[in-house]
C-alpha beads as a LAMMPS data file, in Angstrom:
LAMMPS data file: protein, C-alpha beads

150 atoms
149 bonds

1 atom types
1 bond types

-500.0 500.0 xlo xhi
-500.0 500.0 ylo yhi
-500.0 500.0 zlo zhi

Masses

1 110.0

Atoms # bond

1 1 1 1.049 -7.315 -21.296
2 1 1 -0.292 -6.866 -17.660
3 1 1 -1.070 -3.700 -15.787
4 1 1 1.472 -2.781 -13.201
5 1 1 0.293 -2.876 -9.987
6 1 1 0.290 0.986 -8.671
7 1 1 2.192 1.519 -5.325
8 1 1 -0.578 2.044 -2.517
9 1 1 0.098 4.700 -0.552
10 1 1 0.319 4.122 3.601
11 1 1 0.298 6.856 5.679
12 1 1 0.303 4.700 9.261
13 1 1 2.171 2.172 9.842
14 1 1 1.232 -0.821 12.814
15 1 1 3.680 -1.064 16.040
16 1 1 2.251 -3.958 16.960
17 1 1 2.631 -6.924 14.109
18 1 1 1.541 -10.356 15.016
19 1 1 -2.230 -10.856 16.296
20 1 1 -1.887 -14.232 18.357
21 1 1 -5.404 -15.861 19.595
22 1 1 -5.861 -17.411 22.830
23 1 1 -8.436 -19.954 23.002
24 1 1 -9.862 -20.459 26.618
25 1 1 -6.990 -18.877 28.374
26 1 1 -4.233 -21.607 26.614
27 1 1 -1.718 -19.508 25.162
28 1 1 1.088 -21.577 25.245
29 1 1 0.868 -23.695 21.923
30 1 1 2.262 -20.931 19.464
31 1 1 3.451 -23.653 17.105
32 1 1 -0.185 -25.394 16.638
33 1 1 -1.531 -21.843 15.419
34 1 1 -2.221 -21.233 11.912
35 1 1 -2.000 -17.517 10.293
36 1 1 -3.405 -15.437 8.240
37 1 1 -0.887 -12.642 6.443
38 1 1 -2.794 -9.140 6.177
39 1 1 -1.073 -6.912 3.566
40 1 1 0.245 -3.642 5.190
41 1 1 -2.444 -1.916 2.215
42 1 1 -4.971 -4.139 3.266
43 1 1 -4.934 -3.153 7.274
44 1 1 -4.303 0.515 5.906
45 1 1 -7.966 0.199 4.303
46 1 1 -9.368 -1.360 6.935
47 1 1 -8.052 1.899 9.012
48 1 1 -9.416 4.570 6.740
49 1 1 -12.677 3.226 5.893
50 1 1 -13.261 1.224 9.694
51 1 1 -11.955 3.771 12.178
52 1 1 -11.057 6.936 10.413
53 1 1 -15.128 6.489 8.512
54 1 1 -13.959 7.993 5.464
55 1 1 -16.248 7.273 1.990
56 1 1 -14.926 4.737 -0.489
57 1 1 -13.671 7.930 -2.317
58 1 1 -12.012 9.506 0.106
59 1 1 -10.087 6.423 1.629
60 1 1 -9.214 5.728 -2.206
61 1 1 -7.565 9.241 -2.544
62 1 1 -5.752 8.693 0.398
63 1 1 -4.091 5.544 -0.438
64 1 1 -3.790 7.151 -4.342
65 1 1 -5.672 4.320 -5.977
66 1 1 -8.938 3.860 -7.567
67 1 1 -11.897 3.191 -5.775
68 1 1 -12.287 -0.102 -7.438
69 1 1 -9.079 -0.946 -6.432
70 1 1 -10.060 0.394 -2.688
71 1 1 -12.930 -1.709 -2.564
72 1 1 -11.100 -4.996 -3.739
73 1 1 -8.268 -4.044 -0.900
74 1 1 -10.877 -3.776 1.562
75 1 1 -12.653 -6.707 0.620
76 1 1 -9.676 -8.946 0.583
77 1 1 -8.779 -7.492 4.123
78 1 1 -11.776 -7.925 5.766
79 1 1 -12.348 -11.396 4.252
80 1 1 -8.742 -12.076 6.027
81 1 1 -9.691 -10.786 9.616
82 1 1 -12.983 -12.612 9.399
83 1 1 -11.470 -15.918 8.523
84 1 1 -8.760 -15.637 11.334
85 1 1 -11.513 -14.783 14.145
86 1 1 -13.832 -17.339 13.034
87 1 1 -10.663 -20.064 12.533
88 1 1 -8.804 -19.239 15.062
89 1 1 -5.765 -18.111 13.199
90 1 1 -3.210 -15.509 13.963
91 1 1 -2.738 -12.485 11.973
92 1 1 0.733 -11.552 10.953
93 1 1 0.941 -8.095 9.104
94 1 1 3.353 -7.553 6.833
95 1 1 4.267 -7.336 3.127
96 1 1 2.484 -6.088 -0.010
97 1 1 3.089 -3.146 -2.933
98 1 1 2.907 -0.164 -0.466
99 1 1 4.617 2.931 -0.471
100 1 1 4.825 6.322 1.848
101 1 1 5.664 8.500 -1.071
102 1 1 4.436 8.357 -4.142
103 1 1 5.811 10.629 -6.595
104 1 1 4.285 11.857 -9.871
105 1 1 6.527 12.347 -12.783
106 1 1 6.638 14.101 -16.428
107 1 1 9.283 13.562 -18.771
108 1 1 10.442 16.502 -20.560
109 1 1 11.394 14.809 -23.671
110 1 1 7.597 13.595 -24.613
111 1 1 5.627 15.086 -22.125
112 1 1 4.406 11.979 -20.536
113 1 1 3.245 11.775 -17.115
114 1 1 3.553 8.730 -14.792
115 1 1 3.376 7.865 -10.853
116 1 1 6.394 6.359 -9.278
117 1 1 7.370 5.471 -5.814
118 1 1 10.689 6.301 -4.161
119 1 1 11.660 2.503 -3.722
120 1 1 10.699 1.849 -7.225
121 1 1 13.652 4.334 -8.285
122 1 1 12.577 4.622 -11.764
123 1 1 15.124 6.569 -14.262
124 1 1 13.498 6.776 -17.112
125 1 1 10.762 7.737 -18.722
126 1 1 7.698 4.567 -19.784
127 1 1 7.018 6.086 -23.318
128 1 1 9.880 7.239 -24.706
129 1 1 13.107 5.955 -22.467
130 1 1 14.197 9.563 -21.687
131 1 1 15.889 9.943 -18.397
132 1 1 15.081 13.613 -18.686
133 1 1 12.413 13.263 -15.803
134 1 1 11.279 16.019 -13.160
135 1 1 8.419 15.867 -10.300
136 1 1 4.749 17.325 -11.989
137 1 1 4.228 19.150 -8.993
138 1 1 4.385 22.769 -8.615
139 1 1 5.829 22.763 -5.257
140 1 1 7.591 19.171 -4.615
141 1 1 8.639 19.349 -0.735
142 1 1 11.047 16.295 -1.309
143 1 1 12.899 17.054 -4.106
144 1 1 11.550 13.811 -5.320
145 1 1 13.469 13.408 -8.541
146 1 1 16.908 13.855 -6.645
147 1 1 16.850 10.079 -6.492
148 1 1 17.735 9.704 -9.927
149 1 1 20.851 11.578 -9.778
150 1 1 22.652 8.338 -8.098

Bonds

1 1 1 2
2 1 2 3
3 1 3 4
4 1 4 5
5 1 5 6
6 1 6 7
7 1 7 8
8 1 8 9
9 1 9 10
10 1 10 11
11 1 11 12
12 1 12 13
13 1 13 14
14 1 14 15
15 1 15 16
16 1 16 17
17 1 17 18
18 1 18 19
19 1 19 20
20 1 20 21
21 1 21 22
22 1 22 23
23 1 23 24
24 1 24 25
25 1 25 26
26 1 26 27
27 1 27 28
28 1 28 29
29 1 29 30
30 1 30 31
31 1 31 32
32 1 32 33
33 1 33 34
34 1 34 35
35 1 35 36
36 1 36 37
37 1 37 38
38 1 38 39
39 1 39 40
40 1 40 41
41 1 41 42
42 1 42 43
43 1 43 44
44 1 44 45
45 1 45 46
46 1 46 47
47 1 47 48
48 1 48 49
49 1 49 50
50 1 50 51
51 1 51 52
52 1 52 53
53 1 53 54
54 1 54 55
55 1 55 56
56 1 56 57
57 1 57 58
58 1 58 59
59 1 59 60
60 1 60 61
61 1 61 62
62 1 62 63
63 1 63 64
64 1 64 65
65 1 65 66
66 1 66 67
67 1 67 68
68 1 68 69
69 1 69 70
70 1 70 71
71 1 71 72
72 1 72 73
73 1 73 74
74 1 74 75
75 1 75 76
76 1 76 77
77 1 77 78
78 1 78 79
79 1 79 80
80 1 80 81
81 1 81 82
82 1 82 83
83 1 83 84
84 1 84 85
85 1 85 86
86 1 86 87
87 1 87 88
88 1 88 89
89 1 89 90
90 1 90 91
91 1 91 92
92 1 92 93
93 1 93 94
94 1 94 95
95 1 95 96
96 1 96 97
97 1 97 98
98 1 98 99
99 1 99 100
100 1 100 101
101 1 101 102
102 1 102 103
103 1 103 104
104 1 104 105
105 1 105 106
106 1 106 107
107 1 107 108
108 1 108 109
109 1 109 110
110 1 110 111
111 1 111 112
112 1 112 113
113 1 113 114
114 1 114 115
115 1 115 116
116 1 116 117
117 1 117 118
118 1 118 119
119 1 119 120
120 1 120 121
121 1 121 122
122 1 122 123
123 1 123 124
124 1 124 125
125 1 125 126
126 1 126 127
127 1 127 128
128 1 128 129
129 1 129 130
130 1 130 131
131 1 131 132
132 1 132 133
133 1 133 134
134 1 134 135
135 1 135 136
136 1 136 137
137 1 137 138
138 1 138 139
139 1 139 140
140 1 140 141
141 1 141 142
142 1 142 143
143 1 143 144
144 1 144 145
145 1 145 146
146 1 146 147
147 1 147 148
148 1 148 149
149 1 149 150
């Protein structure tokens, strides 16, 4: 069976979404333009490790993913932009397996431990099926595991 994929976590989110070029001043043939979709994890990377400067490790701890799993974000990202400026493609942002809170969990049936995000809205526990879940943290802000409760 296949890995999940974990829930990258964004802390800044784009205003702006659609990247439009305009070759030689001729900006009126929208419709002609091809695009390019950046992942809202991918321009996150690009963020930490481009403008913020953080390490591989520290952009990785950030988003709450490995820093394999950084790397390959960034790559793919930066292989994106580059292919739109050198093609002359637009970039549209949007999309991906992102989330603003992510929320580790232990169930107090087993004792296992897992990460979940607040749009996953996971009841129950991987191991053992227990919906006898509650936030790992010492001092949860959000009462994260309220969401359950529904």
């Amino acid at each position: 069976m296949a890995r999940p994929v974990k829930w990258r976590k964004v802390e800044h989110f784009p205003k702006e979404t659609y990247f439009l070029p305009c070759p030689k001043g001729n900006c009126h043939r929208f419709e002609d333009v091809a695009e390019v979709e950046l992942k809202i994890e991918e321009l996150e990377a690009i963020r930490l490790k481009d403008i913020e400067g953080l390490t591989q490790e520290e952009g990785a701890r950030r988003m709450e993913i490995s820093r394999q799993t950084f790397q390959n974000v960034l790559d793919e990202a930066r292989r994106k932009v580059a292919t739109a400026l050198v093609e002359g493609k637009a970039i549209s942002v949007g999309g991906g397996h992102y989330t603003k809170n992510v929320c580790k969990l232990k169930c107090q049936n087993c004792g296992g431990e897992f990460d979940t995000s607040y749009e996953q809205r996971e009841i129950t526990c991987r191991k053992c099926g227990s919906m006898d879940i509650t936030c790992s943290k010492k001092r949860c802000r959000t009462n994260c595991t309220d969401y359950t409760k529904d």
